[in-house]
C-alpha atoms as a printed R data frame, in Angstrom:
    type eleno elety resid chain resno       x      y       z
1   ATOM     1    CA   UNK     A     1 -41.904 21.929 -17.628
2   ATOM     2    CA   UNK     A     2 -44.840 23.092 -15.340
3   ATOM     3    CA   UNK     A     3 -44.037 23.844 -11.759
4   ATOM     4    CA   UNK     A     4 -46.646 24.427  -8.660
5   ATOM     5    CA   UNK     A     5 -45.562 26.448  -5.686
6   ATOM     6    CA   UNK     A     6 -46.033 22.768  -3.942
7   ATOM     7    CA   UNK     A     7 -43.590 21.232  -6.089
8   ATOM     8    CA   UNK     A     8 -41.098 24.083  -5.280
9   ATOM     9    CA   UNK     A     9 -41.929 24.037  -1.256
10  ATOM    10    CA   UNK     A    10 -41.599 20.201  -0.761
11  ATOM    11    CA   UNK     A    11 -38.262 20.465  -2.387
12  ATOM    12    CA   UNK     A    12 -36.820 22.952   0.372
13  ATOM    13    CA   UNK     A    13 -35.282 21.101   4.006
14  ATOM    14    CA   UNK     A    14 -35.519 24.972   5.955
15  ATOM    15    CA   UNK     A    15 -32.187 25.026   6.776
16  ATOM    16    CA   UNK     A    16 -31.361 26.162  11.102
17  ATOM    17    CA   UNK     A    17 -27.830 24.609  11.578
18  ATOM    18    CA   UNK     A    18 -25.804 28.174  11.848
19  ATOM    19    CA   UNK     A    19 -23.958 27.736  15.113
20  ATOM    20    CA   UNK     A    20 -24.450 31.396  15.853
21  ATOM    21    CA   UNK     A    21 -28.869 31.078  16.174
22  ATOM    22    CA   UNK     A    22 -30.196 31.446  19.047
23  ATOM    23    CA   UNK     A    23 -33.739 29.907  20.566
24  ATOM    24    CA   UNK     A    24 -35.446 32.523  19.392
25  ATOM    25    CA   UNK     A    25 -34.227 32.096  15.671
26  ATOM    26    CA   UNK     A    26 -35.330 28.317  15.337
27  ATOM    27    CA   UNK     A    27 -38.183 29.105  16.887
28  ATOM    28    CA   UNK     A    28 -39.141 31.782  13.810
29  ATOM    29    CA   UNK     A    29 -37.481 29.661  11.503
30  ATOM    30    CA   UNK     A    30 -39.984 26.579  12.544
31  ATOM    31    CA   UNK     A    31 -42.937 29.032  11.933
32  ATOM    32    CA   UNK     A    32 -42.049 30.404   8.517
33  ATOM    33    CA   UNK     A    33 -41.261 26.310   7.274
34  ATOM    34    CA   UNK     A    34 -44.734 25.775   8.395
35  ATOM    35    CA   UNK     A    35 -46.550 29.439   7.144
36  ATOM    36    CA   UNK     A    36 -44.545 28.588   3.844
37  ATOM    37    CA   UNK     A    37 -45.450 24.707   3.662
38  ATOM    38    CA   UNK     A    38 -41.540 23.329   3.883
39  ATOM    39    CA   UNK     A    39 -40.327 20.123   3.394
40  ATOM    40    CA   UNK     A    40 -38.653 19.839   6.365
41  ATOM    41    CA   UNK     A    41 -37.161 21.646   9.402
42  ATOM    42    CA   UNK     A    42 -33.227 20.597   9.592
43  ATOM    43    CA   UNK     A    43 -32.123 22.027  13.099
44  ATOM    44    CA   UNK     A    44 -29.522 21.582  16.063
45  ATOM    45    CA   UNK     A    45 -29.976 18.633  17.178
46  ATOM    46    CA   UNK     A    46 -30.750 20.039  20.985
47  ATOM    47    CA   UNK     A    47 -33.841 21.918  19.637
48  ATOM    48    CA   UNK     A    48 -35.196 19.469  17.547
49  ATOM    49    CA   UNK     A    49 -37.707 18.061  20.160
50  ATOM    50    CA   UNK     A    50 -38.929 21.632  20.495
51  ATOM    51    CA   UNK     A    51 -38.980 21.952  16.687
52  ATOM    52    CA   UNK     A    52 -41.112 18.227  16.732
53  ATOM    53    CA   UNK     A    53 -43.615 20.063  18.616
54  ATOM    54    CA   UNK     A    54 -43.875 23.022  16.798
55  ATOM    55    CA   UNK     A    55 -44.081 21.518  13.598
56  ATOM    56    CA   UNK     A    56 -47.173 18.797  15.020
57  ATOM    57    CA   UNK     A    57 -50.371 19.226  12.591
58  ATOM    58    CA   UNK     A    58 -48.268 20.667   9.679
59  ATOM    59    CA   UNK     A    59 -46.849 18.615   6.642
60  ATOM    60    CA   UNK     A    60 -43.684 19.912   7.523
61  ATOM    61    CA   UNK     A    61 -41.187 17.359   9.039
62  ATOM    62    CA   UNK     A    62 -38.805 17.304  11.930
63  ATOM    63    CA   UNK     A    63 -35.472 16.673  11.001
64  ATOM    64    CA   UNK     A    64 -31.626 16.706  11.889
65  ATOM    65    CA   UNK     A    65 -27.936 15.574  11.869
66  ATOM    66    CA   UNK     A    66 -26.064 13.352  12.849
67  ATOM    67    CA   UNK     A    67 -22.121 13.352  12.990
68  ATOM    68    CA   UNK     A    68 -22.099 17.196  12.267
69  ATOM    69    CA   UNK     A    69 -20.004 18.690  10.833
70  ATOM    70    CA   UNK     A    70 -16.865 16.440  10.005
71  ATOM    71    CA   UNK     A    71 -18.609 12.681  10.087
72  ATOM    72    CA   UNK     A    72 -15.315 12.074  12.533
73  ATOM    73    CA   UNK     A    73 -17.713 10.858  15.444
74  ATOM    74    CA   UNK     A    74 -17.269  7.020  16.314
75  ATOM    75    CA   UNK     A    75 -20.355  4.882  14.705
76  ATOM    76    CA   UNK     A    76 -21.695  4.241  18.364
77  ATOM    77    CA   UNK     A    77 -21.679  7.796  18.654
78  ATOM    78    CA   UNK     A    78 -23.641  7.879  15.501
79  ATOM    79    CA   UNK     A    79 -26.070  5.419  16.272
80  ATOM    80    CA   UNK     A    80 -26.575  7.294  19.862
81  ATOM    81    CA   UNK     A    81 -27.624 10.691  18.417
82  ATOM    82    CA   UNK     A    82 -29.621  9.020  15.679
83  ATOM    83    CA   UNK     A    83 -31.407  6.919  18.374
84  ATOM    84    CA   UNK     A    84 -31.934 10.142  20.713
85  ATOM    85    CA   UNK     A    85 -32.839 12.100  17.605
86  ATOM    86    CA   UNK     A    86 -35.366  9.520  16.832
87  ATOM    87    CA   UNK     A    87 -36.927  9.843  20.311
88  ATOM    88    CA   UNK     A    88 -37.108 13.676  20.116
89  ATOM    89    CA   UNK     A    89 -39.315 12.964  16.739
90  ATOM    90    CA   UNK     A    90 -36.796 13.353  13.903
91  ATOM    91    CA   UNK     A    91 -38.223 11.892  11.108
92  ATOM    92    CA   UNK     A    92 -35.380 12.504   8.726
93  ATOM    93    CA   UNK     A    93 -31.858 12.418   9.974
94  ATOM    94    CA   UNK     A    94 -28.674 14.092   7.859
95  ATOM    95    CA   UNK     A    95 -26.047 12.090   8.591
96  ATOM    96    CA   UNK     A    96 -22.183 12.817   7.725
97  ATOM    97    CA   UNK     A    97 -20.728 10.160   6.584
98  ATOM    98    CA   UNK     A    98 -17.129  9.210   7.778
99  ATOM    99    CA   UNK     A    99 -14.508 11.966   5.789
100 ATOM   100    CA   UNK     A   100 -11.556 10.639   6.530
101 ATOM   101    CA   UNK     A   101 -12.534  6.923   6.324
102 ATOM   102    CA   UNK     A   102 -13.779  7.612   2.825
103 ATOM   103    CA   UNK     A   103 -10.179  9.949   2.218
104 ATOM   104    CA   UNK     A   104  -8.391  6.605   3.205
105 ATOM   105    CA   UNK     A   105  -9.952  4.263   1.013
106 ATOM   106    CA   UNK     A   106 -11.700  2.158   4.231
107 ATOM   107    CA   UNK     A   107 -14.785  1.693   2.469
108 ATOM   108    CA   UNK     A   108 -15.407 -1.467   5.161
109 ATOM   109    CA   UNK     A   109 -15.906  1.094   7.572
110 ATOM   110    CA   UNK     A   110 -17.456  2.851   5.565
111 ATOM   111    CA   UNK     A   111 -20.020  0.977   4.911
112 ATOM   112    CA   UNK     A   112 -20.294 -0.109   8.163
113 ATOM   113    CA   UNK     A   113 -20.614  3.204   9.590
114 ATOM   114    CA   UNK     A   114 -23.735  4.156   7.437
115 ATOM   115    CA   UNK     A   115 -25.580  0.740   7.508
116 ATOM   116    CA   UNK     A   116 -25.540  1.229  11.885
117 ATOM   117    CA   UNK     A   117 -27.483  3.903  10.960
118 ATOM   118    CA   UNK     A   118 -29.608  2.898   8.228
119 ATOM   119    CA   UNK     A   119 -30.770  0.565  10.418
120 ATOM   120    CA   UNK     A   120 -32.009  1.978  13.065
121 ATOM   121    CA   UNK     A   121 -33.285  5.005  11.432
122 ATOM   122    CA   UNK     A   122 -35.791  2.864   9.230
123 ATOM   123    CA   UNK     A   123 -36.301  0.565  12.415
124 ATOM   124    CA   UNK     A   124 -37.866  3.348  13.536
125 ATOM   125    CA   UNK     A   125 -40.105  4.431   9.891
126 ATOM   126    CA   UNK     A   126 -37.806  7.272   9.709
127 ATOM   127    CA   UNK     A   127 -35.440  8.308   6.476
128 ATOM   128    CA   UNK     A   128 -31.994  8.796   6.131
129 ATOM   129    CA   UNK     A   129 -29.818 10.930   4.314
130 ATOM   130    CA   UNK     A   130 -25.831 10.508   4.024
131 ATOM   131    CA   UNK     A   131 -24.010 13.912   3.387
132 ATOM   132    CA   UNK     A   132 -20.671 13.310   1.272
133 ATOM   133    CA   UNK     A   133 -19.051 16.644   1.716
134 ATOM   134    CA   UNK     A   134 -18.162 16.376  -2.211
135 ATOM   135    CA   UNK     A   135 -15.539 19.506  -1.795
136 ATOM   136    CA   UNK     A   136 -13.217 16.946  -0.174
137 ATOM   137    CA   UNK     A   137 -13.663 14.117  -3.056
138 ATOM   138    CA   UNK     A   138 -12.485 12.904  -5.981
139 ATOM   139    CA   UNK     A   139 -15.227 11.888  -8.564
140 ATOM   140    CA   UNK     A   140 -14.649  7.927  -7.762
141 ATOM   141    CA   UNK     A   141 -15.123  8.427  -4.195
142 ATOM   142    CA   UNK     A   142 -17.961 10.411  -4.850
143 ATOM   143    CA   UNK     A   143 -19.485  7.264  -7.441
144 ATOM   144    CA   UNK     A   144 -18.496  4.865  -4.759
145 ATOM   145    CA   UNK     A   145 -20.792  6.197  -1.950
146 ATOM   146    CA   UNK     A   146 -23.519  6.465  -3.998
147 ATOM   147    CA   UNK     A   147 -23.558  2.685  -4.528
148 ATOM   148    CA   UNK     A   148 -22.721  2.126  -0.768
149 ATOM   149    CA   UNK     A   149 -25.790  4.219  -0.088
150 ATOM   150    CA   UNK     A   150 -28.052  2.421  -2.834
151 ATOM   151    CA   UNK     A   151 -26.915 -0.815  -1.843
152 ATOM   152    CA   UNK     A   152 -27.600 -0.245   1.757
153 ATOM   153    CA   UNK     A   153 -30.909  1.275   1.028
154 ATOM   154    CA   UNK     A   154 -30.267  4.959   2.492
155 ATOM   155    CA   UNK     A   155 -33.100  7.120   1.329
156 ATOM   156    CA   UNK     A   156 -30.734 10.175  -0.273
157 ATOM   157    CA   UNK     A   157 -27.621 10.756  -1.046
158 ATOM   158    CA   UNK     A   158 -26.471 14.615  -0.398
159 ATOM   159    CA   UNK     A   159 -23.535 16.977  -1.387
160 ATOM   160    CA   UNK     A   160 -22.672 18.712   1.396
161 ATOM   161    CA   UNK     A   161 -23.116 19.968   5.015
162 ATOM   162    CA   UNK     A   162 -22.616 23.714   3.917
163 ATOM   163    CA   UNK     A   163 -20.241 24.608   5.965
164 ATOM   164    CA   UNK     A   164 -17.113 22.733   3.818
165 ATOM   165    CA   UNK     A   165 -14.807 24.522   1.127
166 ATOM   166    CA   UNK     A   166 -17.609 24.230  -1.110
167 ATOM   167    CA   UNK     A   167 -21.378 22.933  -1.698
168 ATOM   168    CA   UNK     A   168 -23.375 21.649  -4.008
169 ATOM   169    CA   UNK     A   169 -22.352 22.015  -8.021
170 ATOM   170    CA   UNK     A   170 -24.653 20.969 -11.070
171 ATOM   171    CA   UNK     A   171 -21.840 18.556 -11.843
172 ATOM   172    CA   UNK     A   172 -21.771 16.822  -8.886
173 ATOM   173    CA   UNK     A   173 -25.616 16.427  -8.549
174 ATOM   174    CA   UNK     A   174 -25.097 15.025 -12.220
175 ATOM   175    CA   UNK     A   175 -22.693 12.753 -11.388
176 ATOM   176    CA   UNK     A   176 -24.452 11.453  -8.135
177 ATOM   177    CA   UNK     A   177 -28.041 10.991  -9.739
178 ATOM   178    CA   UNK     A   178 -26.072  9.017 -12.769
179 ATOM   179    CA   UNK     A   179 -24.534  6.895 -10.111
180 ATOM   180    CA   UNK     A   180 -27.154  6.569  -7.631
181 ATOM   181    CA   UNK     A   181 -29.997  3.901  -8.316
182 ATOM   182    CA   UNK     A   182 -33.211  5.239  -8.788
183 ATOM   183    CA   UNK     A   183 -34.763  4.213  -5.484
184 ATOM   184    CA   UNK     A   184 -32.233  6.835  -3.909
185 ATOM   185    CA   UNK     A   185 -32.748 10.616  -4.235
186 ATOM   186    CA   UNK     A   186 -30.529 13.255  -4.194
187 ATOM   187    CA   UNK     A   187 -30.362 16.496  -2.251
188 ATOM   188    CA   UNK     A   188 -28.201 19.337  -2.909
189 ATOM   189    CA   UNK     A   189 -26.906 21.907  -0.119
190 ATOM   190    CA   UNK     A   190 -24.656 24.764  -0.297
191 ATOM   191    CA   UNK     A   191 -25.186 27.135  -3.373
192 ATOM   192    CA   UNK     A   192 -28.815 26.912  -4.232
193 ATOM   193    CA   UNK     A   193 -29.127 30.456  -3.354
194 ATOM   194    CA   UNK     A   194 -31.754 31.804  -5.984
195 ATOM   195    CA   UNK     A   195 -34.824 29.732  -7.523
196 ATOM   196    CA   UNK     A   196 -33.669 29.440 -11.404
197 ATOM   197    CA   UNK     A   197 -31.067 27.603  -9.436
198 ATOM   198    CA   UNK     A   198 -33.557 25.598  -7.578
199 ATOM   199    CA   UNK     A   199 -35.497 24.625 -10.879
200 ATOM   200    CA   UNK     A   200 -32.700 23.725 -12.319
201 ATOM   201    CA   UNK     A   201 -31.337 21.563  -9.838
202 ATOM   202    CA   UNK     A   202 -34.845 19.443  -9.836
203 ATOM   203    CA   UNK     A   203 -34.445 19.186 -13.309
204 ATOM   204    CA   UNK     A   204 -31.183 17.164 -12.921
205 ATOM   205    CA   UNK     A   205 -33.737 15.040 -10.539
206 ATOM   206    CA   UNK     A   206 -32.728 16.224  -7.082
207 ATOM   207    CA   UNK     A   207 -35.845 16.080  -5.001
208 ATOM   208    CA   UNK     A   208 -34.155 18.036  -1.358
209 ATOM   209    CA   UNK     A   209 -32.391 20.980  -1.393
210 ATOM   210    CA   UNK     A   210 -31.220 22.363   2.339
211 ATOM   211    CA   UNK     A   211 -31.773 26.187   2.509
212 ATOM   212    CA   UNK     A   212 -31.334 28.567   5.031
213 ATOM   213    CA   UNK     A   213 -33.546 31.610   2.221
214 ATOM   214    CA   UNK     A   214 -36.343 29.456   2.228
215 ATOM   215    CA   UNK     A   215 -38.531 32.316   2.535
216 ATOM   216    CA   UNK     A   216 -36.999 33.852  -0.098
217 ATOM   217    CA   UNK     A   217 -36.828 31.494  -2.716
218 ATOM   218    CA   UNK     A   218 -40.673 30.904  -2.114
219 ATOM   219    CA   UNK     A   219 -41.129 34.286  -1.903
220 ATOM   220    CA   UNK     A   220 -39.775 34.312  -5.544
221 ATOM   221    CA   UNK     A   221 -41.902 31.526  -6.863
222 ATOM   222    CA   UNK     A   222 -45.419 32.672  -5.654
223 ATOM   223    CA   UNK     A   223 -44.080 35.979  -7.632
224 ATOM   224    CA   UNK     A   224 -44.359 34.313 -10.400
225 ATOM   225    CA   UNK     A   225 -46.932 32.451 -10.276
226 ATOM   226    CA   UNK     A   226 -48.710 35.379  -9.347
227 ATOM   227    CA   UNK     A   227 -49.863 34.187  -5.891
228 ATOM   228    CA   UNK     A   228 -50.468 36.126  -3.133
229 ATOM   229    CA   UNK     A   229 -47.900 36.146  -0.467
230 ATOM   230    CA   UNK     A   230 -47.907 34.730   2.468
231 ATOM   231    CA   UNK     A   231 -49.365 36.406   5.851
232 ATOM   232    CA   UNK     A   232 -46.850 38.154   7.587
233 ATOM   233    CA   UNK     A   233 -44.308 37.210   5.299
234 ATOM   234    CA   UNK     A   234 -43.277 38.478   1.854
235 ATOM   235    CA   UNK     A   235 -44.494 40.861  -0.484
236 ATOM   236    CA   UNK     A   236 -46.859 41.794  -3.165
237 ATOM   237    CA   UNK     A   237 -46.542 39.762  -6.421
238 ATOM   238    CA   UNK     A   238 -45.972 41.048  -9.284
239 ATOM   239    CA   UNK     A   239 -47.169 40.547 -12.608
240 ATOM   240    CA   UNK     A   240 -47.048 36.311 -13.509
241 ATOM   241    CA   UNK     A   241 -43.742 36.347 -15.378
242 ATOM   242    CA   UNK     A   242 -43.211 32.671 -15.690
243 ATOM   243    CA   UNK     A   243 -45.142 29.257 -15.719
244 ATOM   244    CA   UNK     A   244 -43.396 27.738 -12.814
């Protein structure tokens, strides 16, 4: 299969969630999602109104979390941040969806807990993704929030926050694109750490991966397909190695 460097860069959510950044770290990390063409910008949620505004006239969208890390935040907590988010010009919210609600079998709540969302993130023409945390789950939990999430509409179903016991695994993004309807993508985060990964991820059909080497990675893939690198960023291709 034939890649382009866009197909690679639209795949990548630039990943600024680290609790240790500082304001001067997002506010490189904004510029090299936009010098490198990004999907997205996933940051704190304080900075993201600040990231909005640095990331106006690019294709590169504004996005955060919601419930981070542990999902443990009461749903009108939830639908507060995504509303402020929202406001601040998110246009793609990572939401965490309840852990412990899903551990206990409450899938009411559940369900509950992600549709308050769902609904006033696309009330708003923005997207929503629900982060599982998969390290925690069994395989039928797992299969039963992706048809929660397909059934309420939510725009992608994700592995991870990155910051668990574990991220994403080919097996789970298997499992979760078998078990999630077509209409709702996948995105993997946690472990995508070189681009053969990457490729072979989208392969499986995920469409987002979160990364925090976003440089890198695209670094890599205008290596090889013998591009020049980009202005202040990178280094000299080599010789085109692969038709990516």
């Amino acid at each position: 299969m034939t890649y382009t460097y866009a197909d690679v860069a639209k795949m990548l959510d630039h990943s600024l969630l680290n609790p240790t950044m500082t304001t001067a770290d997002f506010e490189a990390g904004c510029r090299l999602a936009v010098a490198y063409d990004c999907a997205s910008v996933c940051i704190q949620p304080y900075y993201l109104k600040r990231c909005a505004e640095l990331l106006a006239g690019s294709t590169v969208v504004p996005s955060t979390v919601i419930g981070f890390p542990h999902g443990g935040h009461t749903t009108a907590i939830k639908v507060a941040e995504a509303k402020q988010a929202l406001a601040d010009g998110g246009r793609e919210l990572d939401m965490v969806c309840n852990i412990s609600q899903v551990l206990s079998g409450a899938w009411d709540y559940v369900r509950r807990d992600i549709q308050e969302i769902v609904a006033c993130t696309h009330a708003a023409g923005a997207k929503l993704k629900v982060i599982f945390e998969n390290c925690y789950l069994k395989d039928e939990q797992k299969i039963r929030l992706c048809e929660i999430c397909g059934e309420l509409g939510v725009d992608w179903v994700k592995t991870s926050t990155g910051y668990g016991t574990g991220g994403a695994t080919l097996d789970d993004l298997r499992l979760m694109r078998k078990h999630a309807p077509a209409k709702t993508q996948v995105k993997a985060a946690g472990g995508v750490r070189d681009l053969d990964t990457l490729l072979q991820v989208r392969d499986i059909g995920v469409t987002r991966c979160g990364s925090s080497r976003s440089g890198e990675l695209l670094d890599e893939a205008r290596r090889r397909l013998g591009l020049p690198p980009i202005e202040g960023y990178g280094a000299a291709p080599a010789a085109k190695t692969a038709n990516y």
